[in-house]
C-alpha positions in Angstrom: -10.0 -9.1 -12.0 -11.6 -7.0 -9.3 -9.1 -8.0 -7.2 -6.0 -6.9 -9.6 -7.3 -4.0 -9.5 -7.5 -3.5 -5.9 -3.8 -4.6 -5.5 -2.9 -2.2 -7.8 -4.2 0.7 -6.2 -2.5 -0.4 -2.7 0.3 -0.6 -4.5 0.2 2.8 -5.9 -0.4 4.0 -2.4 2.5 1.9 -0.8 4.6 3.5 -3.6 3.3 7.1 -2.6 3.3 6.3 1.2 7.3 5.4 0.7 8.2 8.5 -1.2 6.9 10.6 1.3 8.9 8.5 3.7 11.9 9.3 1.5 11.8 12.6 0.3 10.3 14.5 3.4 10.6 11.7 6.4 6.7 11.9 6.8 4.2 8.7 6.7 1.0 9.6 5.2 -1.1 8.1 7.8 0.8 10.3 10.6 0.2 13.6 8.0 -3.5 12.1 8.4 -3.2 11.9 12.4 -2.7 8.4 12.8 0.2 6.1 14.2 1.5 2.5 13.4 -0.8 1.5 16.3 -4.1 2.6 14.8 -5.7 -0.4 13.7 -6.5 1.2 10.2 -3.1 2.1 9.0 -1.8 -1.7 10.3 -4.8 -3.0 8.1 -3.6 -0.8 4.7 -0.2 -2.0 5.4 -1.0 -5.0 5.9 -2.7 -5.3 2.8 -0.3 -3.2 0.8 2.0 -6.3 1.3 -0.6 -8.3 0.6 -1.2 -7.0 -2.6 2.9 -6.5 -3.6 3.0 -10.8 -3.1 0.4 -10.8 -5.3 1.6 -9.3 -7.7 5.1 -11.0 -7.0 4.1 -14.8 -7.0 0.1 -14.0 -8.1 -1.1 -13.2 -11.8 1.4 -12.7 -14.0 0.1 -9.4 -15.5 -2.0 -7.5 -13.6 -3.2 -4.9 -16.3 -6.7 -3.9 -16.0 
């Protein structure tokens, strides 16, 4: 369950991460000063598609 809820929230962040992308052409880790070769943005993306094939092929319902 713990980590359902985890994947949500990366998920809600992916989601808010892409908007930015769309609407304004800004990623959220470069508004925070960091590029796609900081080692902590590659990690949240990383697990931001982590979480979506969970909750693609993973639990069916991942309501908390």
């Amino acid at each position: 369950m713990k980590f359902a809820k985890i994947a949500r929230w990366l998920l809600v962040i992916g989601g808010l991460n892409w908007a930015l992308v769309g609407l304004f052409g800004k990623d959220l880790f470069a508004l925070l000063g960091l590029d796609m070769s900081a080692w902590l943005a590659r990690l949240v993306y990383l697990l931001v598609g982590v979480s979506a094939l969970y909750a693609l092929f993973g639990k069916k319902n991942m309501s908390v």
